[in-house]
C-alpha positions in Angstrom: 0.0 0.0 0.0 3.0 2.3 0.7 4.3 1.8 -2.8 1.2 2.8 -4.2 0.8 5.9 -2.5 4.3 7.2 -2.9 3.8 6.5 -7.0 0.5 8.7 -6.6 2.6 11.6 -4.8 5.0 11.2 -7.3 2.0 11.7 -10.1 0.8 14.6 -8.2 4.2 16.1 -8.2 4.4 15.7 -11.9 1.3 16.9 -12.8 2.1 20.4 -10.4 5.4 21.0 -11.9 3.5 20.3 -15.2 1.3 23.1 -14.7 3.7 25.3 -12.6 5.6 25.4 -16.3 3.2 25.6 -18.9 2.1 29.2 -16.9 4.9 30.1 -17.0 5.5 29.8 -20.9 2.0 30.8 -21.5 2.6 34.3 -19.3 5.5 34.6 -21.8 3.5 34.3 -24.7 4.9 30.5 -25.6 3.1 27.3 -27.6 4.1 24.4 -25.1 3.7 21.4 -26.8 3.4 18.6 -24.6 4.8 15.6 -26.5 2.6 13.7 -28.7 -0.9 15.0 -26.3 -1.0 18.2 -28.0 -0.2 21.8 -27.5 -1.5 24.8 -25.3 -1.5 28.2 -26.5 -3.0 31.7 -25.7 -5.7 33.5 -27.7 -6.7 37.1 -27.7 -10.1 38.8 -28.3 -10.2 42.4 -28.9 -11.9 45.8 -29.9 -11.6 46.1 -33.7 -9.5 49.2 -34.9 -9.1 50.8 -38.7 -5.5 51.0 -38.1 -2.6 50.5 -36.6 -1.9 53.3 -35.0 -5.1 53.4 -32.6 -4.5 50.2 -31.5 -3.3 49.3 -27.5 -3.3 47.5 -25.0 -6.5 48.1 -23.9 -8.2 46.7 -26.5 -7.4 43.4 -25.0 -11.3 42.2 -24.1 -10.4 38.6 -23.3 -7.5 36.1 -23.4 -8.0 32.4 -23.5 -6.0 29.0 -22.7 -6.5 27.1 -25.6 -5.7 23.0 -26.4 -5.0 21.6 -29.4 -4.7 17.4 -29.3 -2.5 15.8 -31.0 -3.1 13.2 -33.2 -4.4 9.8 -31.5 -6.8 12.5 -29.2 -8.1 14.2 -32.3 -8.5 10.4 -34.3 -10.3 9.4 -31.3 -12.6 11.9 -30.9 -13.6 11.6 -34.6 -14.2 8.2 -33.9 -16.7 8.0 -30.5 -19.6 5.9 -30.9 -22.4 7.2 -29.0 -25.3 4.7 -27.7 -28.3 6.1 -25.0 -27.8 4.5 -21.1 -31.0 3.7 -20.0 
C-alpha cells in the first residue's frame, strides 16, 4: 500500500510542476507542446481598430488557454460511438 501511495505523490508532483511550467511559458506568450498529447496556446479577443496606429493595450477584451490534441486524441474523438444508457 505504501508503494502505491508514494507512485501517486510522485504523479501529483508531476502533474504540479507540469502546470507550474506551462504558466509560465504561456505568461511569456509561448506554444508548449506537450509531446505527442497536443499543444497549449494563448488567444486574444479584442476591440476592432481601422489602423494600426489606434490600437493598444487596452483593446485586449479577453484572453484564453486554448488546447489543441495531437493526433491519436483528435482520431479518437472523430471516432466516438455514441449509444443512450437507459
Amino acid at each position: 500500500m505504501l508503494h502505491l501511495q508514494l507512485i501517486e505523490t510522485d504523479c501529483i508532483a508531476v502533474l504540479l510542476s507540469l502546470e507550474r511550467n506551462i504558466l509560465r511559458q504561456l505568461e511569456q506568450g509561448k506554444i508548449v507542446r506537450v509531446g505527442r498529447l497536443g499543444s497549449f496556446n494563448v488567444t486574444l479577443k479584442s476591440v476592432g481598430k481601422n489602423s494600426l496606429g489606434e490600437v493598444t493595450a487596452t483593446d485586449i477584451v479577453k484572453g484564453r488557454v486554448r488546447f489543441r490534441p495531437g493526433k491519436k486524441l483528435s482520431k479518437m474523438s472523430t471516432e466516438l460511438r455514441y449509444r443512450k444508457v437507459e
